[in-house]
C-alpha positions in Angstrom: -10.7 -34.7 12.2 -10.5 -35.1 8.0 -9.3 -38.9 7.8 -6.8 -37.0 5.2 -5.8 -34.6 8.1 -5.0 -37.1 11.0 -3.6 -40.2 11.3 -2.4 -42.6 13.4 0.3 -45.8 12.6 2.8 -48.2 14.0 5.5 -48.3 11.4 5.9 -45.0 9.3 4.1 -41.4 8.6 4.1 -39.3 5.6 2.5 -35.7 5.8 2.8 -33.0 2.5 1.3 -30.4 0.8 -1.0 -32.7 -1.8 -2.2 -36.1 -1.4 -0.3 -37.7 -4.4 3.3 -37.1 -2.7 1.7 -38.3 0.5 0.5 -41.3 -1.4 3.9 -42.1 -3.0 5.9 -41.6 -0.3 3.7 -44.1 1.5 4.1 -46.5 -1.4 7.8 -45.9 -2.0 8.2 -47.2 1.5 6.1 -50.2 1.3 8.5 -51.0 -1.5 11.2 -51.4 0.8 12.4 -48.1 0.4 14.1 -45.3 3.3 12.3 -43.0 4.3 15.0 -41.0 2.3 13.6 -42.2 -0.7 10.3 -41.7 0.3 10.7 -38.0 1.0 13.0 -37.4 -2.2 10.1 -39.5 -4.3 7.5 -37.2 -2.7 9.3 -34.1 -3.2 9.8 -34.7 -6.8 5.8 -35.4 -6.8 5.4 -32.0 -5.0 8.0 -30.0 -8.1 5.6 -31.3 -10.5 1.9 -31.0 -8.7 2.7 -28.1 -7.2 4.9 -26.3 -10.1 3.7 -22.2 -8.7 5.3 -23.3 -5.3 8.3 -25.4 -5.6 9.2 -27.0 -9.4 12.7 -27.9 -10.3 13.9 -24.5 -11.1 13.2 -23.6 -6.8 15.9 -24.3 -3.1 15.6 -27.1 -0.7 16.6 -27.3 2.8 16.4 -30.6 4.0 16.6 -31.5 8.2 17.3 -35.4 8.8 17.7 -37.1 11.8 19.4 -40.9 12.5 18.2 -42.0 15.8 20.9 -44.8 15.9 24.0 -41.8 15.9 21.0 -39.7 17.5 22.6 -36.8 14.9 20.4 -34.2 13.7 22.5 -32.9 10.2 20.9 -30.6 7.1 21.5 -30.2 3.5 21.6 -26.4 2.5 20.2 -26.7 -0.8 19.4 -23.4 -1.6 21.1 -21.9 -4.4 24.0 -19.5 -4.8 24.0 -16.3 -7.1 25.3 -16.0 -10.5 28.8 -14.6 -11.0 27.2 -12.2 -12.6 25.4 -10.4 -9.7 26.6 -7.5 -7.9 25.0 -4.2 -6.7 26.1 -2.3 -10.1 23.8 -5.1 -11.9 20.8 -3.2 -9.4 21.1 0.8 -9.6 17.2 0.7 -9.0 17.4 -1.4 -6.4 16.2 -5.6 -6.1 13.7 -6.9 -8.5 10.6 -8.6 -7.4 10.3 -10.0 -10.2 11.6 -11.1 -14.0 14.9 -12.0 -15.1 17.1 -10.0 -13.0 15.8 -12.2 -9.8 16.6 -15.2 -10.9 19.0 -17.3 -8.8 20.5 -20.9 -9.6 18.3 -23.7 -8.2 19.7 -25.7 -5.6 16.7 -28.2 -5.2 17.5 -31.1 -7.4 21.2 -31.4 -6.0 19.8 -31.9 -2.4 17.6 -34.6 -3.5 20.8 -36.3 -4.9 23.4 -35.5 -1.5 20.1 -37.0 1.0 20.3 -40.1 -1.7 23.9 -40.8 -1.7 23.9 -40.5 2.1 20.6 -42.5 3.2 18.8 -44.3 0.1 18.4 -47.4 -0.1 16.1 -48.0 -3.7 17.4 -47.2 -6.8 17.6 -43.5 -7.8 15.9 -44.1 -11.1 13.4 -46.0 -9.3 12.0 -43.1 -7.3 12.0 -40.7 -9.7 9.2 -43.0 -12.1 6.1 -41.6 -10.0 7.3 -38.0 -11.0 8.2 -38.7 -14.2 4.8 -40.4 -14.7 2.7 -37.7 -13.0 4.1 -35.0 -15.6 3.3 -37.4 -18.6 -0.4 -38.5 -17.5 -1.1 -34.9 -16.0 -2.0 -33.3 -12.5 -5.5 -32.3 -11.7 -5.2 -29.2 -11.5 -5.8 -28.0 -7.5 -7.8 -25.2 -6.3 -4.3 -23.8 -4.9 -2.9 -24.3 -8.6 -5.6 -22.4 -10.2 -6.0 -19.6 -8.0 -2.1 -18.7 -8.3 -2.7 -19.0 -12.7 -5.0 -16.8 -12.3 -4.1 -14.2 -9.8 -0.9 -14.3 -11.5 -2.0 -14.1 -15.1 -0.6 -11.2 -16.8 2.8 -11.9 -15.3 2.6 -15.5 -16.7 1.2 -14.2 -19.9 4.3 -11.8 -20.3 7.2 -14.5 -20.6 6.6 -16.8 -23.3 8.0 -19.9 -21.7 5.5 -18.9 -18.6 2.8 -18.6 -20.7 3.3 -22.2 -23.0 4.1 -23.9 -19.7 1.0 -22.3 -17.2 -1.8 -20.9 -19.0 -4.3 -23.1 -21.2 -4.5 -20.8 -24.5 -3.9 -18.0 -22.7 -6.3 -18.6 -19.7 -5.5 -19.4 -16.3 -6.1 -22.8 -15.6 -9.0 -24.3 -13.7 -9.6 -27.0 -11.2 -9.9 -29.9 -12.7 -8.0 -28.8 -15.9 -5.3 -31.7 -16.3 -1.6 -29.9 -16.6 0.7 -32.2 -18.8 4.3 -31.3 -18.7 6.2 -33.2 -21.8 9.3 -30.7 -21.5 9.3 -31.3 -17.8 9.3 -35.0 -18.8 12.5 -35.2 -20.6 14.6 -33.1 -17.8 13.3 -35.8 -14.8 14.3 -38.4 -17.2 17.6 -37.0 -17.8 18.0 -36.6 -13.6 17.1 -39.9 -13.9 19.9 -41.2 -15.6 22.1 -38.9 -14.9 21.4 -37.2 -11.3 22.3 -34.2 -10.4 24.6 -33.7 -13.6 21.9 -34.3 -15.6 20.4 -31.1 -14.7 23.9 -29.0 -14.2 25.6 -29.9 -16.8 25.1 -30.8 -20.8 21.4 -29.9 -22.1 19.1 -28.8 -19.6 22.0 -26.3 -18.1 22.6 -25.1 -21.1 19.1 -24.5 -22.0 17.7 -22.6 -18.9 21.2 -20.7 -19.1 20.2 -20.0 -22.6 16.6 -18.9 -21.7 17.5 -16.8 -18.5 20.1 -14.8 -20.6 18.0 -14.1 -24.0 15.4 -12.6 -21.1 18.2 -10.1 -19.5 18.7 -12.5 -16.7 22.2 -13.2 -15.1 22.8 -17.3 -14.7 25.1 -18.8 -17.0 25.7 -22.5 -17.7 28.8 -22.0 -15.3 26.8 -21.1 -12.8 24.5 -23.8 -12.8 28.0 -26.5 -13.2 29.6 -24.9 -10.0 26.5 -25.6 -7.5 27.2 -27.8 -4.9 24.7 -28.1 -2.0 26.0 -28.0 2.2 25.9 -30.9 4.5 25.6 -28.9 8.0 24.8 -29.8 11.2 22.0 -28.9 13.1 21.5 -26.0 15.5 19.4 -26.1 18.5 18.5 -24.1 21.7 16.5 -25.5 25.2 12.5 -24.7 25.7 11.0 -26.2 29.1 12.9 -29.5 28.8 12.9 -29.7 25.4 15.2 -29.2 22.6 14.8 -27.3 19.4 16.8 -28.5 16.1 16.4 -26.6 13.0 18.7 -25.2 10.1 21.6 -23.0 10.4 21.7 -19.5 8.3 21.4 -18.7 6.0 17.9 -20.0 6.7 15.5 -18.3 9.3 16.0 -21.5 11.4 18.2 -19.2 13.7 14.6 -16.8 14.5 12.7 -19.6 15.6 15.3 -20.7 17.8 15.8 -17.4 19.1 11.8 -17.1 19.7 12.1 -20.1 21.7 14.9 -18.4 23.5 12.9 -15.2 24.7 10.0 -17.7 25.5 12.6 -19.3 27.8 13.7 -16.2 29.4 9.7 -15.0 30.2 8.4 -18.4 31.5 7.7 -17.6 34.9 4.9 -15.1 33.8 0.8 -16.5 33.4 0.2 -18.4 31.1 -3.8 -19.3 30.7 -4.1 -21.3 28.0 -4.1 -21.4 24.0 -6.3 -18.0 23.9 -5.1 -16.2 26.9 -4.2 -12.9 25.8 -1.1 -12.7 27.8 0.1 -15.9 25.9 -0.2 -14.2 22.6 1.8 -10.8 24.0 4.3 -13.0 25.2 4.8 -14.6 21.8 4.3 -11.8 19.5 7.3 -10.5 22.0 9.2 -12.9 22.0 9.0 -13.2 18.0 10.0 -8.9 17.4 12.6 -9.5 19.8 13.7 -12.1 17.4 13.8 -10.5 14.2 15.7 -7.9 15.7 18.7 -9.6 17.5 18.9 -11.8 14.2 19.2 -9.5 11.4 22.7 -9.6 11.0 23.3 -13.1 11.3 20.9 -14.6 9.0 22.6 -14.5 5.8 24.9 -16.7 3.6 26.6 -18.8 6.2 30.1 -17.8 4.9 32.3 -16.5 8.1 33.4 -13.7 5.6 30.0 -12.8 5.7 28.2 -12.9 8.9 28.7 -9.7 11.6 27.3 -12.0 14.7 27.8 -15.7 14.7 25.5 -18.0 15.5 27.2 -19.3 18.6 27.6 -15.9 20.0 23.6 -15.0 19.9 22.8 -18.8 20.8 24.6 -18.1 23.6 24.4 -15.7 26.9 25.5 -12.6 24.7 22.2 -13.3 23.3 20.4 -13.8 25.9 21.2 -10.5 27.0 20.5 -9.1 23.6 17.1 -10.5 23.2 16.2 -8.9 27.2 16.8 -5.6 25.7 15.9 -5.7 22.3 13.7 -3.5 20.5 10.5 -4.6 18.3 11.9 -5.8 14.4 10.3 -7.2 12.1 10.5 -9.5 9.0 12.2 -8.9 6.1 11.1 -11.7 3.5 8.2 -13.5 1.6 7.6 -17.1 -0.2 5.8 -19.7 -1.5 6.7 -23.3 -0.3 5.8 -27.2 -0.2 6.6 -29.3 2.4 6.9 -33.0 2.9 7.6 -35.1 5.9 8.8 -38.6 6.5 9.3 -40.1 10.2 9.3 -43.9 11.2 8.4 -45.6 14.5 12.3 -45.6 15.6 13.0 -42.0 15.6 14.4 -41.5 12.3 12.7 -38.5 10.3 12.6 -36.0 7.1 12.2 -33.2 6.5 12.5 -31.6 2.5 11.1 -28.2 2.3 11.2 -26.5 -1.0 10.2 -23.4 -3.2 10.4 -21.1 -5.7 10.2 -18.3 -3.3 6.8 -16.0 -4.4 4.6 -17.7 -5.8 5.9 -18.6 -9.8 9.0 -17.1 -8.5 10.4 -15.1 -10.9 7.8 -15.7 -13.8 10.7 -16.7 -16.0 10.1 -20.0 -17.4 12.5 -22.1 -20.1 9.7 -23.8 -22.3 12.4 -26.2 -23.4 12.9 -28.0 -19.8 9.5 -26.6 -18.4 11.5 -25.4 -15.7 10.2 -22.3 -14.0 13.0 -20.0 -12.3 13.0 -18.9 -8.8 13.3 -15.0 -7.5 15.7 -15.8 -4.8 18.0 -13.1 -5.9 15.4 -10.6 -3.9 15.9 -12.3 -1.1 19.0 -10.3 -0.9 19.3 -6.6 0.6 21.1 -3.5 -1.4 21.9 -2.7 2.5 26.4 -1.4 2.2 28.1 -3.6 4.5 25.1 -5.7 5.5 26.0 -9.2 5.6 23.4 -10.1 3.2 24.1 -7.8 0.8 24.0 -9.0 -2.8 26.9 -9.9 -4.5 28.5 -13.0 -6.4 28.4 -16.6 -5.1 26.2 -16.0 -1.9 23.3 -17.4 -0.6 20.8 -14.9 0.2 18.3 -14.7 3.7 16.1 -18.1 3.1 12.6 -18.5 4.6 12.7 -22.4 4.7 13.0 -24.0 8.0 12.2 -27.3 8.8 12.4 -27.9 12.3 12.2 -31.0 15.0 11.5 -31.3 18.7 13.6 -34.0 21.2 13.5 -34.7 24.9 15.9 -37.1 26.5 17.3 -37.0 22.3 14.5 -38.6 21.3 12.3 -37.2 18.5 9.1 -35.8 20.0 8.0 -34.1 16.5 9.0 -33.0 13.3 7.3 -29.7 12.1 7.4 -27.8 8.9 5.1 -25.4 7.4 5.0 -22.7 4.1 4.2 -19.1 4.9 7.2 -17.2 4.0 8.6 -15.1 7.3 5.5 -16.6 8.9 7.0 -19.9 9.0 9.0 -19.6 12.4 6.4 -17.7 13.8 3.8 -20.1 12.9 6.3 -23.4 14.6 6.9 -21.3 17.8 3.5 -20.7 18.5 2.7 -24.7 17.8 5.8 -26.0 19.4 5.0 -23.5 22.3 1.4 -24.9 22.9 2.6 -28.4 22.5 5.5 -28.4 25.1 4.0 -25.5 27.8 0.3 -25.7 27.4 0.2 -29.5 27.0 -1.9 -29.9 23.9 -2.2 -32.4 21.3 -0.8 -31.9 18.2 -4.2 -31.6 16.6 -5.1 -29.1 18.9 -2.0 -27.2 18.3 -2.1 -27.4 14.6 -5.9 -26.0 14.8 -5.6 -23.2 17.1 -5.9 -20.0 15.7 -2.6 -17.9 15.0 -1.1 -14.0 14.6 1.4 -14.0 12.3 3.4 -10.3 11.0 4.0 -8.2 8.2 6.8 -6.7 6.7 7.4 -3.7 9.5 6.8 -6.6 12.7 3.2 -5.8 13.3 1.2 -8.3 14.4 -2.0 -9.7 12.6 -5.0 -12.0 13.9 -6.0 -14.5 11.7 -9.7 -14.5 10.6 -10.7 -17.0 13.3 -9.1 -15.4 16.1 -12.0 -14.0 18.1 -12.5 -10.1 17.9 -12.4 -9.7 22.2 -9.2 -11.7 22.5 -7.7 -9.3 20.0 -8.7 -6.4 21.3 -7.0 -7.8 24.5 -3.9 -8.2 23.4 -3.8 -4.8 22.1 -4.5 -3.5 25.7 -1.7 -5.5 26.5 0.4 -2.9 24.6 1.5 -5.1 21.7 0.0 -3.2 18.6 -2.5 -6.2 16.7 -4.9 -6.2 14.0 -7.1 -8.5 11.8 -5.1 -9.7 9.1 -6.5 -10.6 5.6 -8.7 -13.9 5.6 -6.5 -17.1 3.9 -3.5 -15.3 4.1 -0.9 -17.6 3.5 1.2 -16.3 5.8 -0.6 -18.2 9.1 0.6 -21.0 7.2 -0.4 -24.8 7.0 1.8 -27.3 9.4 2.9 -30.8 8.2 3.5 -32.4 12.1 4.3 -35.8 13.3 4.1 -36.8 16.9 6.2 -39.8 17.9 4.6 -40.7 21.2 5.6 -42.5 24.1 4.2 -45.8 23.5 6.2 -45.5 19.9 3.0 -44.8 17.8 3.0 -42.4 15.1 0.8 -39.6 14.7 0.3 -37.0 12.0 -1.5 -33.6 11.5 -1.8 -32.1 8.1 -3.1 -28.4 8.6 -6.7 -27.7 6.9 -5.5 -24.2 6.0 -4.3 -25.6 2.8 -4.0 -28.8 1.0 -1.9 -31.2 2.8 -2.7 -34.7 3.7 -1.4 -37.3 6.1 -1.1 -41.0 5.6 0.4 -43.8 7.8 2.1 -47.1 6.8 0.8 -49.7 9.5 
């Protein structure tokens, strides 16, 4: 493989979604940092490299584990809705789109609760490489370009969007360099300030300001009463194994349900990474899923919820998923990943976004923060428990994810893709633990993921015979669109047996791996 897609190391492993968070994460921890630091550093990198997919205006959910307490907790940083929100606010229904879908970001607050708890450098300190990045410029990436410019008239439409993203009113081009001065200034005042330097005083007030002269709903209140949620993991058992991953309101609860039905249906044949039966039994496993969960995965609030988690984690769920009909997902995204593990156990994970990609296309020019469209993450469903309405957190994408035996990390996985993401980490984490395959091999094998009404779709590379298999097997499959993002692009680290490190960065986009040896 790519020397930027594998690697092997002794001490430490970084994997993310572009090479200069990889890199400063690496270097962060050859400064003596944690690998805290290093995936707060990183992420920060990511907000300003990757600015369509996860800047400071997007949610964070964060997994860590401590192999000394041999605890697996999380930090629900994804944001709340305004006061101001309520289904009167939506008589023709959710926005996509523009001011009304703007949530408050909860990003920036994580990075500060994972500091407190497990840094070890200054804070100031790891927020230079960011700060430095947006006042020299990015190279603008392939990625980057594409989205300016398949996104164009949107970005063109809201001035701050427009000053921040297009280059005289044209998208931008790889190999463009995007400097961010306003962007500048509101690191710097994190910097000094943390958290409170983006939720209170200036930079509150301003993308308050900005979000209610467009007919948006967030007001500097809002933004002063966000507090992220430490939480403790939530797990499930699959072949020996078990499976740790966020609570709801992520879609952590999906996977782990995915990995439930795969439990349940073990005893039938296998064959391998492309036996069609494999693929039924997954694409199965994963409507049975969506359908069992629907009702739990919303803000995590017992007021809230109609099925708790510990009732369909349990044998009522078991049950439920043996007789469930075929659902589907009900969510999209845009997302950036970065992991951190060392060679005693210890990992992080800090997965971040803006939801679609330039969220809501609402942009305050005086921060150059760009505002996320959580709010449509919501449902206008009556009674449904993730019906929108003041101070909630709506259904969330993002889960990060890690795999133990004996509690001891095996692998930490993340990957982008929207409601593909838990799809995408049950088919790898499936290959790896039942088929016995590397995690390159896992990484690389061609995957199905579904759209919005739970049919499945091949990826490009998945060969036309084994599709047409699959179908005969009575689970309905297509060809899905080449590149779609929704097949994802995993950031995986192996710890192996001997205690070597190894890490896979998925081709399908551009992440990188690097090792500290």
């Amino acid at each position: 493989m790519d020397q930027r897609k594998y690697a092997e190391g002794s001490q430490a492993m970084v994997v993310s979604g572009h090479d200069q968070a990889t890199q400063t994460a690496i270097d962060i921890l050859s400064g003596g940092g944690s690998i805290a630091d290093a995936a707060i550093a990183g992420a920060a990198v990511l907000s300003v490299a990757l600015p369509h997919a996860c800047g400071l205006g997007g949610d964070a959910f964060i997994l860590v584990h401590d192999a000394r307490s041999g605890r697996t907790t999380g930090i629900n940083a994804s944001g709340m809705s305004p006061a101001l929100a309520s289904r009167q606010r939506f008589p023709d229904g959710l926005q996509e789109r523009g001011p009304l879908s703007c949530n408050v970001p909860g990003m920036v607050s994580g990075w500060q609760a994972l500091h407190e708890q497990f840094g070890r450098m200054a804070w100031s300190d790891i927020l230079k490489p960011s700060i430095r990045l947006a006042r020299e410029g990015v190279e603008v990436s392939r990625i980057l370009a594409r989205a300016t410019d398949q996104h164009q008239a949107m970005l063109a439409g809201d001035s701050g969007s427009s000053r921040l993203f297009l280059a005289d009113g044209r998208p931008l081009a790889v190999g463009d360099v995007l400097k961010q001065p306003a962007l500048v200034q509101t690191l710097e005042a994190v910097a000094r300030d943390g958290a409170a330097g983006f939720y209170q005083g200036e930079v509150a007030r301003s993308i308050a300001r900005a979000c209610e002269a467009a007919g948006g709903l967030i007001r500097e209140s809002d933004m002063a009463a966000y507090q992220p949620q430490w939480v403790d993991a939530i797990a499930t058992s699959f072949a020996g194994h078990e499976i740790r991953t966020m609570p709801p309101n992520s879609y952590g609860l999906y996977l782990l349900l995915q990995m439930m039905a795969l439990e349940a249906s073990r005893g039938e044949p296998a064959g391998g990474l492309a036996a069609p039966a494999r693929i039924a039994r997954l694409v199965r496993a994963a409507q049975a899923a969506f359908f069992v969960g629907a009702r739990a995965v919303a803000d995590p609030d017992p007021r809230y919820a109609a099925d708790s988690v510990q009732t369909l984690l349990g044998p009522e769920g078991r049950a439920r998923l043996a007789q469930a009909q075929a659902g589907g997902p009900a969510n999209r995204g845009g997302t950036a990943v970065i992991t951190v593990a060392d060679k005693n156990g210890n990992a992080v994970t800090i997965i971040q976004s803006v939801f679609l990609v330039f969220g809501s296309g609402v942009s305050d020019a005086q921060t150059g923060v760009l505002l996320n469209n959580r709010l449509y993450g919501f449902t206008m469903e009556e009674n449904h428990p993730n019906e929108v309405g003041p101070h909630k957190r709506p259904a969330h994408t993002l889960c990060p994810a890690m795999v133990f035996k004996n509690n001891r990390l095996r692998y930490a996985l993340s990957t982008p893709g929207g409601p593909g993401q838990t799809l995408t980490l049950a088919q790898v984490m499936q290959a790896l633990i039942e088929e016995g395959v590397s995690l390159a091999d896992a990484v690389q094998a061609p995957r199905w993921t579904m759209d919005l009404s739970g049919a499945a779709l091949a990826e490009d590379s998945m060969p036309a015979d084994l599709v047409a298999e699959v179908a005969r097997l009575g689970v309905p499959i297509r060809a899905g669109e080449a590149g779609s993002p929704y097949f994802g692009s995993v950031k995986g680290i192996a710890l192996q047996e001997d205690g070597r490190l190894c890490g896979v960065a998925d081709d399908r986009r551009d992440a990188t791996v690097r090792s500290l040896t």
